[in-house]
PLY file of the C-alpha trace (Angstrom):
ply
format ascii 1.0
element vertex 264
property float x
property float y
property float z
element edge 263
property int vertex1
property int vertex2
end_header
-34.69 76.97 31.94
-35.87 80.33 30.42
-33.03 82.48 29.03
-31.89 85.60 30.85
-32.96 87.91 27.83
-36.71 85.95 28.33
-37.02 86.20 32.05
-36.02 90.33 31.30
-38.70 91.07 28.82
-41.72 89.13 30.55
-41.26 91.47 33.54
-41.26 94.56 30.82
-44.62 93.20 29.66
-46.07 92.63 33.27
-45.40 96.24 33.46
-47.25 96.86 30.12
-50.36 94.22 31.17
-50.16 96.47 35.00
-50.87 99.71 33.31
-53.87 98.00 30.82
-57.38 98.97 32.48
-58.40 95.30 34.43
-62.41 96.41 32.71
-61.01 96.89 29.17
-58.52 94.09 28.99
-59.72 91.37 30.69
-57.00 88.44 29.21
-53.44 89.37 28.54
-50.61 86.62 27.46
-47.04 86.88 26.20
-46.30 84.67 22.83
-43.41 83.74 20.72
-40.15 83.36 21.77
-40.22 84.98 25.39
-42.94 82.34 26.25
-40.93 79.63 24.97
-38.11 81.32 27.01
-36.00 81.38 24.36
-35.49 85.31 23.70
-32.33 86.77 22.76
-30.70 90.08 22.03
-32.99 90.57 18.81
-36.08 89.24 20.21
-39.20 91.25 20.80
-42.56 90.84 22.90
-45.35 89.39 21.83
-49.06 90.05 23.56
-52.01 89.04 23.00
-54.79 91.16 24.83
-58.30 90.30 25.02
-61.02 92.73 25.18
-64.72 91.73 26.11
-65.89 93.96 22.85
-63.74 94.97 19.76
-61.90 97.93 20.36
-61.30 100.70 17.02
-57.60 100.83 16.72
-57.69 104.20 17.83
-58.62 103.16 21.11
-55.71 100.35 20.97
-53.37 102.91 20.22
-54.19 105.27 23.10
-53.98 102.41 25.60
-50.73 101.52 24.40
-50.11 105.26 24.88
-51.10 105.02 28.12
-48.82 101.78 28.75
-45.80 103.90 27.66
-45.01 102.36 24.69
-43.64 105.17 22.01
-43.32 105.57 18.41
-46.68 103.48 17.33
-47.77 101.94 14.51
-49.79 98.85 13.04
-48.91 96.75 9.95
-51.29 94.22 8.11
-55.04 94.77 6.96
-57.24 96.95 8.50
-60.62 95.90 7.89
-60.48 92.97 9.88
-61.23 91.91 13.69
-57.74 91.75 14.72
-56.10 95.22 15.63
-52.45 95.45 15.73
-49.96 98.11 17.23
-46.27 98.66 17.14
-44.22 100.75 19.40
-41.11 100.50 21.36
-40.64 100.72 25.53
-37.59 101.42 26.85
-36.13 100.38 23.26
-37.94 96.83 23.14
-40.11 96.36 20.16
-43.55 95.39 21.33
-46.20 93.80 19.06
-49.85 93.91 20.26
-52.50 91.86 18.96
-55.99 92.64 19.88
-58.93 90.49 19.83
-62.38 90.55 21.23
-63.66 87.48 23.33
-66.20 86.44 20.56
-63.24 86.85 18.06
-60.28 85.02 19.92
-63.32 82.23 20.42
-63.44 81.55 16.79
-59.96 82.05 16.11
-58.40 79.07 17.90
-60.73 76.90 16.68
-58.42 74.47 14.47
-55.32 75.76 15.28
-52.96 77.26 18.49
-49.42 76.64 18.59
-48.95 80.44 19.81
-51.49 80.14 22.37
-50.63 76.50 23.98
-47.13 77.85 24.97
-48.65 81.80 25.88
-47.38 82.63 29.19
-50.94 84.04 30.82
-50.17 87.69 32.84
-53.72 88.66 33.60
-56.90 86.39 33.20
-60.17 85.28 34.00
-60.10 81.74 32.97
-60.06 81.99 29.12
-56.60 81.28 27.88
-56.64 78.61 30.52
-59.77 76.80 28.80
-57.84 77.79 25.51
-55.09 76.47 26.00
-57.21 73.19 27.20
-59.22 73.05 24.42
-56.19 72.87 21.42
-54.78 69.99 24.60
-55.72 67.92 21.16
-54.29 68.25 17.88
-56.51 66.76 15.08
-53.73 64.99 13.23
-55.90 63.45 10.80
-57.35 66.84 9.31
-53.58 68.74 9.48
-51.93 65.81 7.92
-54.51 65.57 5.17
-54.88 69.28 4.47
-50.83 69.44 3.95
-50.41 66.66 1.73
-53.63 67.85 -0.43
-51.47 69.62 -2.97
-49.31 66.17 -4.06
-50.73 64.37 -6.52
-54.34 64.46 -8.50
-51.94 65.58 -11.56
-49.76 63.85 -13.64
-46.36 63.33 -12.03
-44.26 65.11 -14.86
-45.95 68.22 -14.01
-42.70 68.20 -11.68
-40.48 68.40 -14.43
-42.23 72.00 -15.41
-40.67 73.62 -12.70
-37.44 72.03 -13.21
-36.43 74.06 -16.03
-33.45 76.53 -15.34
-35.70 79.31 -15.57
-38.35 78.86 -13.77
-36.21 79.36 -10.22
-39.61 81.77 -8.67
-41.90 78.91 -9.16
-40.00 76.27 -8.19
-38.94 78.18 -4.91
-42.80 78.95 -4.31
-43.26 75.14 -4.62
-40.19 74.03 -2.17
-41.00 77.08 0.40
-44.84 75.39 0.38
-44.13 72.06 0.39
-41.43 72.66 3.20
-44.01 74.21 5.53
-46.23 71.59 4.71
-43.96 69.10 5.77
-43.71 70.34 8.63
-47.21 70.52 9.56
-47.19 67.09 9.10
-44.10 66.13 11.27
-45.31 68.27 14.12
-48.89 67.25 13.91
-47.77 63.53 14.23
-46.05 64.12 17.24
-48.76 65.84 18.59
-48.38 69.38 18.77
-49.60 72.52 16.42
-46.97 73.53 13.75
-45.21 76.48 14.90
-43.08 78.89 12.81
-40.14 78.12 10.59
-38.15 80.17 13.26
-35.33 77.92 15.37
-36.18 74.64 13.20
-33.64 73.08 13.94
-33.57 73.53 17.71
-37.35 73.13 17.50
-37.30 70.45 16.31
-34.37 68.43 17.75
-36.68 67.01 20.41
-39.82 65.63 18.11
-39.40 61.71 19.06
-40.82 61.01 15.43
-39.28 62.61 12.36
-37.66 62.24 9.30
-33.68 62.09 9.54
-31.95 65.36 9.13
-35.41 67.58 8.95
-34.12 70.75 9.19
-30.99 70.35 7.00
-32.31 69.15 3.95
-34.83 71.75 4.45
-32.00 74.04 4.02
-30.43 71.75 1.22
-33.53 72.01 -0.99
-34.00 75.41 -0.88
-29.90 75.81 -1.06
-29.10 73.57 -4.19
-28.55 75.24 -7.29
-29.08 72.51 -9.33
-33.13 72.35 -10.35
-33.75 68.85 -10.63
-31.63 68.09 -7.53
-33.23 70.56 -5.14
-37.14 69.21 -6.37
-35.12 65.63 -5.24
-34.03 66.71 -2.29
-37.73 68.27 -1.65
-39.55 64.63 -2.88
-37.58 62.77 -0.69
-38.38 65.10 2.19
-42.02 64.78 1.53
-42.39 61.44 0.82
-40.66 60.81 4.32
-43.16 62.87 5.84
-46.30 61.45 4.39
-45.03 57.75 5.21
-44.83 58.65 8.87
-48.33 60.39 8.38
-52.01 58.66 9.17
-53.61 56.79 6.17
-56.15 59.63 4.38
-56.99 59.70 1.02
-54.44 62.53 0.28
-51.75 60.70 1.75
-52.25 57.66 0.31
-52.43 59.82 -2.91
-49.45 61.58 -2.21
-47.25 59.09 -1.41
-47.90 57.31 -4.85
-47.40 60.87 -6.60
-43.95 61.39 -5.27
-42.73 58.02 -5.67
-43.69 58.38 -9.30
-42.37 62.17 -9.30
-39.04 60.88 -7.88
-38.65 58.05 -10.43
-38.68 61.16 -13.13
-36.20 63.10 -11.00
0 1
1 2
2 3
3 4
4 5
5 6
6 7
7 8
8 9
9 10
10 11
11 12
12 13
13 14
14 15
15 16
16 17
17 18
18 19
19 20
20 21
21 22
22 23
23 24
24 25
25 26
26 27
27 28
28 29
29 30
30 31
31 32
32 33
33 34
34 35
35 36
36 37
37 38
38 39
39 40
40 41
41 42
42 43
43 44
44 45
45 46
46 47
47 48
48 49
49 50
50 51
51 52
52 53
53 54
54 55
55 56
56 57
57 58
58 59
59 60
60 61
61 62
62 63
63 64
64 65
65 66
66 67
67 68
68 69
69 70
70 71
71 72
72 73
73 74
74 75
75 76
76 77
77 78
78 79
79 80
80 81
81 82
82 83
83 84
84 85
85 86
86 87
87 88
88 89
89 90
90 91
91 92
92 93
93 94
94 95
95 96
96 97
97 98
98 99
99 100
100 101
101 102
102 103
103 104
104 105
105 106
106 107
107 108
108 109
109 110
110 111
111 112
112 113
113 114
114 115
115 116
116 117
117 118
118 119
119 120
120 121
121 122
122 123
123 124
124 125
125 126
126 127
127 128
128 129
129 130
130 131
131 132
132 133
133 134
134 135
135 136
136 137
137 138
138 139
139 140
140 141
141 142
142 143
143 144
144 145
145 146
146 147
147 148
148 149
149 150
150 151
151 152
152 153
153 154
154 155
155 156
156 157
157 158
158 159
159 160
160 161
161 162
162 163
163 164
164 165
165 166
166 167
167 168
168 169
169 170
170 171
171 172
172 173
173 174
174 175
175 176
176 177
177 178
178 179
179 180
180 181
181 182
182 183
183 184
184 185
185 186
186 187
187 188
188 189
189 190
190 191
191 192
192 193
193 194
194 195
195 196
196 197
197 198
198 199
199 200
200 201
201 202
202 203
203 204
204 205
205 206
206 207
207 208
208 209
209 210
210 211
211 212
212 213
213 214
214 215
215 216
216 217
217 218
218 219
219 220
220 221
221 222
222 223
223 224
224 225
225 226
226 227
227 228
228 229
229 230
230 231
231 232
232 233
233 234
234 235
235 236
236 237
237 238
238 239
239 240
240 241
241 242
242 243
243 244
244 245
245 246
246 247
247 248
248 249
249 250
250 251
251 252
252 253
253 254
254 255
255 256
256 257
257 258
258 259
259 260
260 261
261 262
262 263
């Protein structure tokens, strides 16, 4: 059951997707947390809107104008296919990604977790055949792509970023390895790794997972002490990789952290 707040702020963007020009935006979905009905207080909208040619951000941000949306801006680079605009109706932030047919083709080739759970408010067939297509996940490729960085070095490299000082790097390496955990877990379970956002209520339902994923998450990135944090982190990954298809970087990987951990 959708929350209240969710239910709320998918009508506000039907009203946005109403006042969008049917011959200008011809597919229009709502992402994140209001299609996962999980909104709340500080949630925002997400859209998607699909063009049948690229639009200049100029002409994004007068038909956001036109959808009543105030105070607009855009955030991220700007000499790239995607066009993005901020604004605000009726004090809801609104985020609006834009993408042209040929674009949003490419883009979900290989990966869709925002798209498989879009809520579709005006469309001609594509996010439905989108949404089909990622129906899939290639568990294989994720799981060997995230365990990739684990090994092909001597184990005691580890012990380089347990040092008291080096607290940056070893977060970098935690924060990294954490997410690719996780594309790991999820992709074994069969869906596309979504955000860190919610973990733990994310991932409460995954029917194959390492015990306590999301709080020794928090424990490795928590712990104060360096070479107990990179333990709690090796233990984490190892876990992963041993629920994780045979590949050459797994097999790799679960050999490196065994050896890592014995120097932990």
């Amino acid at each position: 059951m959708p929350s209240a707040r969710s239910i709320e702020l998918l009508e506000l963007a039907r009203r946005i997707v109403d006042a969008l020009p049917h011959d200008v935006v011809s597919e229009a979905a709502v992402t994140g947390s209001v299609s996962r009905g999980v909104a709340d207080e500080l949630s925002d909208i997400e859209m998607l809107l699909v063009t049948p040619e690229e639009l200049s951000l100029e002409e994004c941000f007068e038909l956001a104008k036109a959808a009543g949306l105030e105070q607009l801006n855009t955030w991220g680079p700007q000499n790239v296919p995607t066009r993005r605009v901020f604004g605000y109706l009726h004090g809801v932030p609104i985020e609006l990604i834009w993408w042209s047919r040929s674009h949003a083709e490419a883009a979900f080739k290989g990966s869709g977790d925002a798209i498989v759970h879009a809520i579709s408010l005006r469309t001609v067939g594509d996010v439905k055949r989108w949404q089909a297509d990622l129906a899939t996940v290639p568990v294989e490729t994720i799981c060997e792509e995230a365990a990739m960085p684990w090994g092909g070095f001597a184990p005691e490299g580890i012990l380089t970023i347990a040092r008291p000082s080096e607290t940056f790097s070893r977060l970098e390496w935690t924060v990294d390895g954490a997410h690719r955990v996780l594309r790991i877990v999820y992709a074994v379970n069969g869906l596309w790794p979504p955000t860190a956002k919610r973990l733990a209520a994310r991932s409460a339902d995954l029917l194959v997972k390492p015990e306590r994923l999301a709080e020794r998450i928090d424990d490795a990135l928590m712990e104060r002490e360096p070479r107990r944090a990179l333990r709690v982190l090796a233990e984490l990954q190892l876990d992963a990789v041993r629920l994780a298809p045979d590949g050459p970087n797994v097999v790799r990987a679960r050999d490196w952290l065994t050896r890592a951990l014995d120097l932990l």
